[in-house]
PQR file of N, CA, C, O and H, with PARSE charges and radii, in Angstrom:
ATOM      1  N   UNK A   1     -16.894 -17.713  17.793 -0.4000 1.5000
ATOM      2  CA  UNK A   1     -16.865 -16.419  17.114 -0.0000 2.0000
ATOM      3  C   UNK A   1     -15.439 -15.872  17.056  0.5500 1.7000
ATOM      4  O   UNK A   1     -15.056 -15.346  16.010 -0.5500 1.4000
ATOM      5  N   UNK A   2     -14.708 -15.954  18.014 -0.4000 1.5000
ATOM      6  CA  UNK A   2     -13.182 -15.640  17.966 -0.0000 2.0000
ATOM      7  C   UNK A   2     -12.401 -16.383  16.898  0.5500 1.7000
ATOM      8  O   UNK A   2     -11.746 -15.821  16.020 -0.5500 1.4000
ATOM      9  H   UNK A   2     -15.019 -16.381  18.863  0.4000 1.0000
ATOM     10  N   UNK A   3     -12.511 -17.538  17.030 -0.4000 1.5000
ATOM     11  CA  UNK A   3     -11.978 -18.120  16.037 -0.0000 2.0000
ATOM     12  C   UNK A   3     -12.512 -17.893  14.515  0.5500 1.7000
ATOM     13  O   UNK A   3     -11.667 -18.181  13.667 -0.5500 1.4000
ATOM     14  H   UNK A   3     -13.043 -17.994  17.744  0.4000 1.0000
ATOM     15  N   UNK A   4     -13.495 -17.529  14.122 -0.4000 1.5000
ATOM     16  CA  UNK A   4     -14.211 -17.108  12.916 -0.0000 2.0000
ATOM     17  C   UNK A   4     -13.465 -15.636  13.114  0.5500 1.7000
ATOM     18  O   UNK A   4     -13.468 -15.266  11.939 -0.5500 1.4000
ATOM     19  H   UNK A   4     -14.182 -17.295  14.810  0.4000 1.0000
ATOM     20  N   UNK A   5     -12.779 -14.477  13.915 -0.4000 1.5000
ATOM     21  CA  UNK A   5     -12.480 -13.637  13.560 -0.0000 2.0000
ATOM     22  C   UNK A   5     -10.455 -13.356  13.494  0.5500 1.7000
ATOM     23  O   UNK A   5      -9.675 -12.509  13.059 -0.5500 1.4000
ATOM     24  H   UNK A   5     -12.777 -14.777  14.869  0.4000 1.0000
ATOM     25  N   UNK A   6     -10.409 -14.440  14.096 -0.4000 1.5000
ATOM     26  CA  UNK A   6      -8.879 -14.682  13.993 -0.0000 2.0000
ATOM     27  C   UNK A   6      -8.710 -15.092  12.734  0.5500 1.7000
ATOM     28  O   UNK A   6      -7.690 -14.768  12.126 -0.5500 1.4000
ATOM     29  H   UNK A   6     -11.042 -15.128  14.449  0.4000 1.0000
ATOM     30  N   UNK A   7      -9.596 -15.795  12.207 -0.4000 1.5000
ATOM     31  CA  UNK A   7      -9.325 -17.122  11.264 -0.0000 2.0000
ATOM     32  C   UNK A   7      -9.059 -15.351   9.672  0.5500 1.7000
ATOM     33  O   UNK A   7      -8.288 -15.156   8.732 -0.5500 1.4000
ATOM     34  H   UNK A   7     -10.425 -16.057  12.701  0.4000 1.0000
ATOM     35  N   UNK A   8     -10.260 -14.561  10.320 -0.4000 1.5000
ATOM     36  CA  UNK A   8     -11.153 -13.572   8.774 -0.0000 2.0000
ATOM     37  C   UNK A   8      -9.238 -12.480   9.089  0.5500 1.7000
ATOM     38  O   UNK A   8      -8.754 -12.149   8.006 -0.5500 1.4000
ATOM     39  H   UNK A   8     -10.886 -14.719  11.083  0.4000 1.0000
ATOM     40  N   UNK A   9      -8.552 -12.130  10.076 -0.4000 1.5000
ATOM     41  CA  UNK A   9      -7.447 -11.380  10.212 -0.0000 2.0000
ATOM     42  C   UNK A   9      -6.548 -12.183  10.114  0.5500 1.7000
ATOM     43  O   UNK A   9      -5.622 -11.372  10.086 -0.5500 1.4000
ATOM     44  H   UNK A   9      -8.945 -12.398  10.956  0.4000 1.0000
ATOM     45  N   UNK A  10      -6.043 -13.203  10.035 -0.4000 1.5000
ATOM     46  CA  UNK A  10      -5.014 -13.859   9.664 -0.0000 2.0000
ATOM     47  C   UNK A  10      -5.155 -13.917   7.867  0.5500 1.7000
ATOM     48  O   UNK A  10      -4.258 -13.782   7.036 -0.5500 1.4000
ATOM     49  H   UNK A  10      -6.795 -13.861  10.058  0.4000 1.0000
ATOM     50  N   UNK A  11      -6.492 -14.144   7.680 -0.4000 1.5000
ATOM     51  CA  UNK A  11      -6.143 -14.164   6.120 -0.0000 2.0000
ATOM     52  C   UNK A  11      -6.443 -12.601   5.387  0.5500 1.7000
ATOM     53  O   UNK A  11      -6.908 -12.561   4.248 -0.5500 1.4000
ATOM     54  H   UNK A  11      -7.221 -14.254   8.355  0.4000 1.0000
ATOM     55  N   UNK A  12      -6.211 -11.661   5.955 -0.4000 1.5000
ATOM     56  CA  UNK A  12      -6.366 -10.596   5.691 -0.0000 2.0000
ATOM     57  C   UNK A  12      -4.628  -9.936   5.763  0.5500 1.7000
ATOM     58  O   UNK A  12      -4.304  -8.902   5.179 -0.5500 1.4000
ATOM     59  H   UNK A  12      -5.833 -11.694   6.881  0.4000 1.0000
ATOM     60  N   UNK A  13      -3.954 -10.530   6.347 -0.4000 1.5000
ATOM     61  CA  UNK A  13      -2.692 -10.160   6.898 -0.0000 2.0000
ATOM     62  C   UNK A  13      -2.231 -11.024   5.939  0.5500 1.7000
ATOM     63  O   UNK A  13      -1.481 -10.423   5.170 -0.5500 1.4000
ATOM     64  H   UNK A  13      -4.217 -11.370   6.822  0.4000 1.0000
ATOM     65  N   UNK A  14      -2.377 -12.282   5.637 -0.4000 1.5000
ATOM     66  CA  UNK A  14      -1.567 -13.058   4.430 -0.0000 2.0000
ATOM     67  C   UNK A  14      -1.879 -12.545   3.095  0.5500 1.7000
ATOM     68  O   UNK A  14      -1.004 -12.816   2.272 -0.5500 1.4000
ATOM     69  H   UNK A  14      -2.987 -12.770   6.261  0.4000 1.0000
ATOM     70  N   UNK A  15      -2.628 -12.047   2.756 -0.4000 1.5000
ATOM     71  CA  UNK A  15      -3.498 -11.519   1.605 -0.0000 2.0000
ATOM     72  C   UNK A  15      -2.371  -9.966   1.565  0.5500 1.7000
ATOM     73  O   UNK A  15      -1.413  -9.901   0.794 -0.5500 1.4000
ATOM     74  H   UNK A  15      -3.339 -11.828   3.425  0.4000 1.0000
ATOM     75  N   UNK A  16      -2.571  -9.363   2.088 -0.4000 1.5000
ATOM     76  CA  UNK A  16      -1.404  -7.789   2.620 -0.0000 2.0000
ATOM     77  C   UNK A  16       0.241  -8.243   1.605  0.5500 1.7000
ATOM     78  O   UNK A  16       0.726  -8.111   0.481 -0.5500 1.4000
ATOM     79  H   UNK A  16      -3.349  -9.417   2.714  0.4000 1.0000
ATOM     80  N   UNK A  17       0.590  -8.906   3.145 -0.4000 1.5000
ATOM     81  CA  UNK A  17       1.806  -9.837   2.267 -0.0000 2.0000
ATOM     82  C   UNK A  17       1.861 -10.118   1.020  0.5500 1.7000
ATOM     83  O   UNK A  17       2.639  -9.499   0.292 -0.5500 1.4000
ATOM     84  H   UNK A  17       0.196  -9.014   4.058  0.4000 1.0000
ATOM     85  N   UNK A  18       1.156 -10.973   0.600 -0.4000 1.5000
ATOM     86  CA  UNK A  18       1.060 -11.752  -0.963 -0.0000 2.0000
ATOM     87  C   UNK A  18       0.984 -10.443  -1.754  0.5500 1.7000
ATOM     88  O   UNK A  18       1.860 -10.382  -2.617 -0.5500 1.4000
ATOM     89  H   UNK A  18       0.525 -11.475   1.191  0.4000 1.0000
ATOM     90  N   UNK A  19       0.294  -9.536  -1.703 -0.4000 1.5000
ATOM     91  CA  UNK A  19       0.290  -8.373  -2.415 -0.0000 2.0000
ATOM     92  C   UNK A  19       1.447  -7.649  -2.402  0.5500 1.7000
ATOM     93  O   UNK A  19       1.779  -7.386  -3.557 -0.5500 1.4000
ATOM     94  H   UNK A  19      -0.418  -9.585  -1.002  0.4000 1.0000
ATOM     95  N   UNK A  20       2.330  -7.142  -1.447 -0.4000 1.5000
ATOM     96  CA  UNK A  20       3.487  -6.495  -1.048 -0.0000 2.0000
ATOM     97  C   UNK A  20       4.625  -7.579  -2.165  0.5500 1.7000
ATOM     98  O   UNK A  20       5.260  -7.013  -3.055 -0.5500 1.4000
ATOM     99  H   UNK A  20       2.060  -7.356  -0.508  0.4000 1.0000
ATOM    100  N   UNK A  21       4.742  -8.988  -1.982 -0.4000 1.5000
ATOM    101  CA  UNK A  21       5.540  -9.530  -2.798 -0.0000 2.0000
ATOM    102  C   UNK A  21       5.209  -9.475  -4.150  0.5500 1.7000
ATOM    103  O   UNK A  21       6.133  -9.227  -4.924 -0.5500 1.4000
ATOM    104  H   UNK A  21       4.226  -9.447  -1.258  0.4000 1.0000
ATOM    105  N   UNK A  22       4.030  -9.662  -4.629 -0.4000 1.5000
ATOM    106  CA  UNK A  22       3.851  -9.152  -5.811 -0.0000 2.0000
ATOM    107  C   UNK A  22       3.772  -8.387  -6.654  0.5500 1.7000
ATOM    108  O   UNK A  22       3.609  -8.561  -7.861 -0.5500 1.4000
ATOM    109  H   UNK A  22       3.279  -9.863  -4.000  0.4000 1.0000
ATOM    110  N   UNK A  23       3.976  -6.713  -5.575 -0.4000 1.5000
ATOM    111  CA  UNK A  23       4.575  -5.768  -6.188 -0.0000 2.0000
ATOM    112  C   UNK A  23       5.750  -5.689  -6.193  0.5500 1.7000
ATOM    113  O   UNK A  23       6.360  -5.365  -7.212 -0.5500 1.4000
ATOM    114  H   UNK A  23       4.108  -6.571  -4.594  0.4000 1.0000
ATOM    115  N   UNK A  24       6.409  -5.997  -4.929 -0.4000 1.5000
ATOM    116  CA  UNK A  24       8.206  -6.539  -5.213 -0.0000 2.0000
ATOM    117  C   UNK A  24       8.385  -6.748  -6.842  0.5500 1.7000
ATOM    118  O   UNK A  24       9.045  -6.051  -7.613 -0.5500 1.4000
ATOM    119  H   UNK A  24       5.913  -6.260  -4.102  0.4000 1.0000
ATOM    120  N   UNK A  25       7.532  -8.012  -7.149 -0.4000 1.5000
ATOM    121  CA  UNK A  25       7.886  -8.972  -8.163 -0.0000 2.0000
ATOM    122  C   UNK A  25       7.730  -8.280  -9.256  0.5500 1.7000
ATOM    123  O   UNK A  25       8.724  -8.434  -9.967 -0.5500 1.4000
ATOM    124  H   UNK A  25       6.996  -8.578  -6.523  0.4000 1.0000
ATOM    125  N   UNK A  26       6.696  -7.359  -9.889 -0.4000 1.5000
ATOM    126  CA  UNK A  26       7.044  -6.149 -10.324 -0.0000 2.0000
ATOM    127  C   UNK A  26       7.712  -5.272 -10.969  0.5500 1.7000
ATOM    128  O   UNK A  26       8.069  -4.971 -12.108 -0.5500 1.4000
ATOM    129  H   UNK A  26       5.889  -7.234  -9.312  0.4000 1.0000
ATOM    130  N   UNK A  27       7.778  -4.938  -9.854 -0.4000 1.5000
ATOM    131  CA  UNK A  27       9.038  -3.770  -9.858 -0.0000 2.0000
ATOM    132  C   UNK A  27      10.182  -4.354 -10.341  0.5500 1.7000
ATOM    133  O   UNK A  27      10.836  -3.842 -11.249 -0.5500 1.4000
ATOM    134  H   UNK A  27       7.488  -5.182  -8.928  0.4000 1.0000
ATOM    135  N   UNK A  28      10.530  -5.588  -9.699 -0.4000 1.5000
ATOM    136  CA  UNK A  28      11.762  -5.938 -10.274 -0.0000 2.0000
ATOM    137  C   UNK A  28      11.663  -6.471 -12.087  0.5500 1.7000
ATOM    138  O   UNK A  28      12.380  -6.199 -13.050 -0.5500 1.4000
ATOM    139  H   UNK A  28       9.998  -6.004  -8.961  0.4000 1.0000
ATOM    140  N   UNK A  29      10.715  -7.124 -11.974 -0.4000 1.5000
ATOM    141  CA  UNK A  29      10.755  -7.407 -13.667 -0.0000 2.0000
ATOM    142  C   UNK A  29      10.820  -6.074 -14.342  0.5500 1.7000
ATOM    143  O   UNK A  29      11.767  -5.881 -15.105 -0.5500 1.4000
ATOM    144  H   UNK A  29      10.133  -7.345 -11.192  0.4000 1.0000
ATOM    145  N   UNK A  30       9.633  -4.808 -14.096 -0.4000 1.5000
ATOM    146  CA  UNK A  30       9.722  -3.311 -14.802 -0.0000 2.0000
ATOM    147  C   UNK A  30      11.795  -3.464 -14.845  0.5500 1.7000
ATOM    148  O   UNK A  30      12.459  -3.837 -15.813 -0.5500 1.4000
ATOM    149  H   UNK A  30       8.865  -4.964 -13.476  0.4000 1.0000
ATOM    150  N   UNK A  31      12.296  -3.056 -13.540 -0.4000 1.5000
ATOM    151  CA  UNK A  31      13.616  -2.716 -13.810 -0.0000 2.0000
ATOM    152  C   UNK A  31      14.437  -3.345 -14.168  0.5500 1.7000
ATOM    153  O   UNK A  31      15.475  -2.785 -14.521 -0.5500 1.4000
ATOM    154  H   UNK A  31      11.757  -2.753 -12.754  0.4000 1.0000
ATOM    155  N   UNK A  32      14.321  -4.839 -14.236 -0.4000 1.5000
ATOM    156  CA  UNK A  32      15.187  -5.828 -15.204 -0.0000 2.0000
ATOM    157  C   UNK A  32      14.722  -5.320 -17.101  0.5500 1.7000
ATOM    158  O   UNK A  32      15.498  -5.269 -18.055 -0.5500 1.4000
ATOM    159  H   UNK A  32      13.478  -5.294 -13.949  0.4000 1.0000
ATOM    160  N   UNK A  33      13.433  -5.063 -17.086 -0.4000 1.5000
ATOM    161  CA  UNK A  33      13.429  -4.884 -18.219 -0.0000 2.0000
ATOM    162  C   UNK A  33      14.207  -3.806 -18.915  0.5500 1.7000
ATOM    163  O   UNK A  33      14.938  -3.877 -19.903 -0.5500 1.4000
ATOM    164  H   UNK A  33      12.802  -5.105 -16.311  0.4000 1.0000
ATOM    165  N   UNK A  34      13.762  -2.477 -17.922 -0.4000 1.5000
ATOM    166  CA  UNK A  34      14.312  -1.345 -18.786 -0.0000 2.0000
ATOM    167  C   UNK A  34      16.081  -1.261 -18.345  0.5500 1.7000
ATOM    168  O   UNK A  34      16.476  -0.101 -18.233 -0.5500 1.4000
ATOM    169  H   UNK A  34      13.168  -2.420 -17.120  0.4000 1.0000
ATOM    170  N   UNK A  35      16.548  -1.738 -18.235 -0.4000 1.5000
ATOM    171  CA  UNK A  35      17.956  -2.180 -18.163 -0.0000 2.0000
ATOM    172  C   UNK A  35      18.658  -3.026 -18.650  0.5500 1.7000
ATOM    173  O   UNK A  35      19.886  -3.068 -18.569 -0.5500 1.4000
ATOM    174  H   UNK A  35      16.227  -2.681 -18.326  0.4000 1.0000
ATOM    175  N   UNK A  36      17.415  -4.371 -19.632 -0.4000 1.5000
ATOM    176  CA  UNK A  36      18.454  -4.862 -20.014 -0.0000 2.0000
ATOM    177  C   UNK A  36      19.145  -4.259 -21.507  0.5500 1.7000
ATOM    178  O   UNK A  36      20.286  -4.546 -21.870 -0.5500 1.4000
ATOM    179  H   UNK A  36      16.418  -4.337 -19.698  0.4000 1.0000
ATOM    180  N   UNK A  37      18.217  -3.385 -22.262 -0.4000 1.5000
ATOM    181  CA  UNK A  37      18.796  -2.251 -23.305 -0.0000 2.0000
ATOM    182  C   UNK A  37      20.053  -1.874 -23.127  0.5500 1.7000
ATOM    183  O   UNK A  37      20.702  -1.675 -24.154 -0.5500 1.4000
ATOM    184  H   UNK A  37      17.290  -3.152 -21.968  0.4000 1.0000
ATOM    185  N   UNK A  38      20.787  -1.660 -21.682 -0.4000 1.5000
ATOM    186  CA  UNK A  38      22.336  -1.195 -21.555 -0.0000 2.0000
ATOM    187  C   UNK A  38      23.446  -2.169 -21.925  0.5500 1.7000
ATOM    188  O   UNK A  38      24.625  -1.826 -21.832 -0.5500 1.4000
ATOM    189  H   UNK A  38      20.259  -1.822 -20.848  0.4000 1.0000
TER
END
């Protein structure tokens, strides 16, 4: 059972992450875009 609940918070914590970089990823395209007009 521990291991079935380590296993369900480890991929809950990688899942967090992956989301956090993919708003990174984002954001940066939004502000590459509206900048490259200058």
């Amino acid at each position: 059972m521990k291991k079935v609940l380590l296993l369900a918070a480890v991929a809950g914590v990688g899942y967090l992450v992956w989301r956090a970089i993919a708003e990174q990823d984002e954001a940066r395209d939004l502000w590459a875009e509206v900048t490259d007009a200058l």
